[in-house]
C-alpha positions as CSV (number, residue, x, y, z in Angstrom):
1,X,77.2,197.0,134.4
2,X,79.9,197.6,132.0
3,X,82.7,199.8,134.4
4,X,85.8,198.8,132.2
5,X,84.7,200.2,128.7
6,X,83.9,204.0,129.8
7,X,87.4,204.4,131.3
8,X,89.4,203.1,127.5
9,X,90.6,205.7,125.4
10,X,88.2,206.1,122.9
11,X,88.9,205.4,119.4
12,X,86.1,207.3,117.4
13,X,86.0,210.5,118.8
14,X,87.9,213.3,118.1
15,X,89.9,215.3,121.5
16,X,88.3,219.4,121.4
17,X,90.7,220.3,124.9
18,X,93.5,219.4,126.8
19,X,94.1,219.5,130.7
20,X,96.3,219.0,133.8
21,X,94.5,217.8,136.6
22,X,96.5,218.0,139.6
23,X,96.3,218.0,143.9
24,X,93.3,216.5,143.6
25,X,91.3,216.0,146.8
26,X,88.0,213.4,147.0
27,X,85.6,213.9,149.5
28,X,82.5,211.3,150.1
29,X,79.6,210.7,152.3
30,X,77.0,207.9,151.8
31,X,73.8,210.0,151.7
32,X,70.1,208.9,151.4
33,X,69.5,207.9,147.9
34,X,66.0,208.5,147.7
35,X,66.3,212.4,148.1
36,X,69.1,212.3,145.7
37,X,67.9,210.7,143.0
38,X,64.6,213.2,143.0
39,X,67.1,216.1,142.0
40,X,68.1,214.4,138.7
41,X,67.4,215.4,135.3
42,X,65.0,213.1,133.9
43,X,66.6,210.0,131.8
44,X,69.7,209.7,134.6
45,X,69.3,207.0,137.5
46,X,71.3,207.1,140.8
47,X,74.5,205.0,140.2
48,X,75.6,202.9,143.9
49,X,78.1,200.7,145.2
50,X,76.4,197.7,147.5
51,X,72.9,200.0,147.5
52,X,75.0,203.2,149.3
53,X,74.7,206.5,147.3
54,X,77.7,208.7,147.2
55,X,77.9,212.4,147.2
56,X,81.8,213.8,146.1
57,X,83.5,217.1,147.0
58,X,86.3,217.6,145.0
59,X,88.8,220.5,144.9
60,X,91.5,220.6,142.7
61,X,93.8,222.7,140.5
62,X,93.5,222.7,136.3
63,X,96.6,223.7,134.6
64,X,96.9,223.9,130.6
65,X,93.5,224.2,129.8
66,X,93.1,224.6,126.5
67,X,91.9,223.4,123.1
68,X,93.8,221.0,121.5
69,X,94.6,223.0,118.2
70,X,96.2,226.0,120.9
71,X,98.7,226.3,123.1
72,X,98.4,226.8,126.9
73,X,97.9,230.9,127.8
74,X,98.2,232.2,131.1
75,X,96.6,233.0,134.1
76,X,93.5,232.1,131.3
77,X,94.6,228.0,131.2
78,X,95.7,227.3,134.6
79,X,92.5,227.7,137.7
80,X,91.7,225.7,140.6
81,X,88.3,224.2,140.4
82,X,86.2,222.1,143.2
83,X,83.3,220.1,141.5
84,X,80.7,219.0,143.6
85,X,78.8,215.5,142.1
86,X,77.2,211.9,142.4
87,X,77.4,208.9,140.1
88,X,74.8,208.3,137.7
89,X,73.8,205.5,134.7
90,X,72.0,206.1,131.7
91,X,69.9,203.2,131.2
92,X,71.4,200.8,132.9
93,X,74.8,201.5,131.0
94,X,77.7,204.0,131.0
95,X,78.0,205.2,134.5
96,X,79.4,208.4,134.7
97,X,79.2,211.4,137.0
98,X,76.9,214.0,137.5
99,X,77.6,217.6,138.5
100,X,75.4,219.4,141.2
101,X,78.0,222.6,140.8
102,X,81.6,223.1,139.3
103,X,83.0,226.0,141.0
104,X,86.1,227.6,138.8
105,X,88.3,230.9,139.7
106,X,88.5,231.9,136.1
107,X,85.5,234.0,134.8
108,X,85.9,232.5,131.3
109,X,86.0,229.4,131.8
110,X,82.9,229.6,134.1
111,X,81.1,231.6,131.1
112,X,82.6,229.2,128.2
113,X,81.4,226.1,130.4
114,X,78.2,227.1,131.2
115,X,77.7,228.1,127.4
116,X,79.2,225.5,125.3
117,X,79.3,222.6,128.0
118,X,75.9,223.2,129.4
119,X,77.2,222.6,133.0
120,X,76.6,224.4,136.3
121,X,79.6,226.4,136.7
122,X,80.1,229.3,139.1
123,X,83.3,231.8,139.6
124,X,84.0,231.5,143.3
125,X,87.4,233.1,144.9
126,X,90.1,230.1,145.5
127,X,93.4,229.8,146.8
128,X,95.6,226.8,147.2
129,X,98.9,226.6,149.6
130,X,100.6,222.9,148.4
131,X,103.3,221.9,150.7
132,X,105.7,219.1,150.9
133,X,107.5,218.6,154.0
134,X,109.5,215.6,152.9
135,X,109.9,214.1,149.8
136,X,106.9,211.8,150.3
137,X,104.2,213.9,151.6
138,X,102.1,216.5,151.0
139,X,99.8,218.8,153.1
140,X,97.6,221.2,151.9
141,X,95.3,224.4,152.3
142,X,92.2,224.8,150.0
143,X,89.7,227.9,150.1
144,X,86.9,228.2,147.9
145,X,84.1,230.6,148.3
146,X,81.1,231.5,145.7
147,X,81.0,234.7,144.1
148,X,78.2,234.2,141.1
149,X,75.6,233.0,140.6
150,X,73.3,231.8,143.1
151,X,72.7,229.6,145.2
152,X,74.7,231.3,148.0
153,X,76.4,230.5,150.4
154,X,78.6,228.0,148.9
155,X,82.2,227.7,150.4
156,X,85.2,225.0,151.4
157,X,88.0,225.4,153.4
158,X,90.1,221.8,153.6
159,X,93.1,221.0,155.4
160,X,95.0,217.6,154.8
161,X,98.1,215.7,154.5
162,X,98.8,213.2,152.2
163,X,102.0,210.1,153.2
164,X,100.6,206.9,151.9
165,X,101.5,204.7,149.2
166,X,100.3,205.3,145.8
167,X,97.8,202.5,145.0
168,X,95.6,203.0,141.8
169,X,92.0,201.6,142.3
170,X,90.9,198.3,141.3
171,X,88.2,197.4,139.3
172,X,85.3,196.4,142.2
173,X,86.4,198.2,144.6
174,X,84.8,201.2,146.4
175,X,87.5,203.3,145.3
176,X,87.2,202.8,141.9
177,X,83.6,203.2,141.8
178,X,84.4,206.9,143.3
179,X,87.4,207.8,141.3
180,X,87.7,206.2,138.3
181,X,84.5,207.9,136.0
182,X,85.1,208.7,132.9
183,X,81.9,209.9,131.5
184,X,80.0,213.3,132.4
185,X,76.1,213.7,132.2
186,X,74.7,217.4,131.3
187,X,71.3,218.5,130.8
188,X,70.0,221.8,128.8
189,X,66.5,222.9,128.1
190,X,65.1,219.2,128.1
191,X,68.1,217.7,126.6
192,X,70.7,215.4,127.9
193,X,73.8,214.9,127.3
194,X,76.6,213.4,127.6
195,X,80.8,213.6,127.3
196,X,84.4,212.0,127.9
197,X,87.1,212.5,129.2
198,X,90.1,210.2,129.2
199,X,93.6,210.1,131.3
200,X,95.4,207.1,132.8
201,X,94.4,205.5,136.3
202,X,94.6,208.1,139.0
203,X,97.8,207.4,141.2
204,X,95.1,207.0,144.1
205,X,96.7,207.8,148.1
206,X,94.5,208.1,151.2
207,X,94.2,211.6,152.5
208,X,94.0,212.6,156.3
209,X,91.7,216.1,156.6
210,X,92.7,218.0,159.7
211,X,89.7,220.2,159.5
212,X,86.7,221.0,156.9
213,X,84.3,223.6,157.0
214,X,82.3,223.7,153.7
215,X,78.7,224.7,152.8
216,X,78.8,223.7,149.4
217,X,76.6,220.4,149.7
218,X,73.8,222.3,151.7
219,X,73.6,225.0,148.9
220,X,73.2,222.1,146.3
221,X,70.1,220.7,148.5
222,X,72.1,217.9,149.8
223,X,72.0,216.5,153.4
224,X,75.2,215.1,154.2
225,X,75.9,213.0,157.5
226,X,78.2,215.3,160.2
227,X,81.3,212.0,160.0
228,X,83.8,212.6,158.5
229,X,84.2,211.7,154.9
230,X,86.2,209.3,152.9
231,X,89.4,210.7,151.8
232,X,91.5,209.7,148.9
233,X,94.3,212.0,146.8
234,X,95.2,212.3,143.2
235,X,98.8,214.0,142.7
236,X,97.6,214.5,138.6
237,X,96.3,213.3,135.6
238,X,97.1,214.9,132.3
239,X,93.9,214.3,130.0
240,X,91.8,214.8,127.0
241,X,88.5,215.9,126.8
242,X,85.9,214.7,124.3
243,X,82.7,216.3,122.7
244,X,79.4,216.2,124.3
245,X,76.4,214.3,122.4
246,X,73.0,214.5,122.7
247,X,71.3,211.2,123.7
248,X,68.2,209.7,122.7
249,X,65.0,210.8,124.6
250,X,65.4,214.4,124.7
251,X,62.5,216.8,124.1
């Protein structure tokens, strides 16, 4: 499968928003795959890396959201977000990611998203306390906690530190079958779709978490094992977001 192609800049396709990823946090477990792929949208098929299935919790902050023909406005552009996904292929090509839940602490944006991007958003109550106790690390307190729609409950509360090298991912590796996805699968009455995104590598660290405490995969229908997860760190990405197109196969 073709991993190198999806994360290019693309070259016919016009950009519709701009974005500041940053303090981003990646959380996997191997889960069963069986279970998993039953609560896909037909067309999608479970993407894994030496037969494992993943399942990612990501929190995060989004600064400068906006469309590309307006500038940034705040608080409206800049929200945290925690995403909660797994890895997917269309066909046997174009592995991308798809989204059980996007929480978002802007009302808006959660609206706008779940209108025009047909994607499972929900406005949840976050907070994020980013500290850097010397120049090379970081440590930081996340809080995330559902407020609409259902299903409820659906929280995260992270602790971690970050004081590691920065080592992007390389094509092969575990990491950069987690990380490095630059397409997004949606589905709306019968239809799928899919988008793009593009930014350059993520400056990949590993992440210690001092404690977790989150019910967000349980509300998605997900059993996750009680280890610990893998933990990798992203200090930001600044990146363009593509149109979504509706694929083949749709009713």
């Amino acid at each position: 499968m073709d991993r190198i192609t999806p994360t290019l800049k693309p070259t016919n396709q016009r950009v519709v928003q701009r974005q500041r990823w940053a303090n981003l946090l990646f959380l996997h477990w191997v889960v069963d795959a069986e279970p998993l792929q039953k609560i896909l949208p037909p067309g999608l098929t479970l993407d894994t890396f030496e037969g494992k299935a993943y399942v990612g919790l990501v929190p995060f902050t989004m600064t400068g959201v906006r469309p590309v023909w307006a500038p940034p406005v705040k608080p409206i552009s800049n929200f945290h977000e925690t995403n909660l996904r797994t890895y997917v292929h269309f066909n046997g090509e174009n592995p991308g990611v798809w989204f059980f839940s996007l929480d978002a602490a802007n009302s808006l944006a959660v609206k706008i998203a779940r209108t025009f991007w047909k994607l499972p958003y929900h406005r949840a109550d976050m907070t994020m306390d980013v500290q850097h106790p010397t120049d090379t690390s970081t440590r930081v307190h996340y809080v995330t906690r559902r407020m609409w729609p259902e299903p409820l409950p659906a929280e995260c509360r992270v602790d971690y530190t970050v004081d590691s090298p920065v080592i992007p991912a390389t094509p092969g590796t575990l990491e950069h079958f987690l990380a490095e996805r630059y397409l997004l699968y949606a589905y709306r009455d019968g239809a799928l779709y899919r988008g793009q995104v593009y930014h350059t590598p993520y400056p990949l660290q590993v992440s210690e978490v001092q404690s977790l405490n989150e019910s967000m995969v349980r509300a998605a229908g997900i059993n996750r094992p009680d280890a610990a997860p893998l933990s990798h760190y992203a200090s930001e990405v600044d990146v363009h977001i593509y149109g979504l197109n509706k694929l083949p196969g749709g009713s």
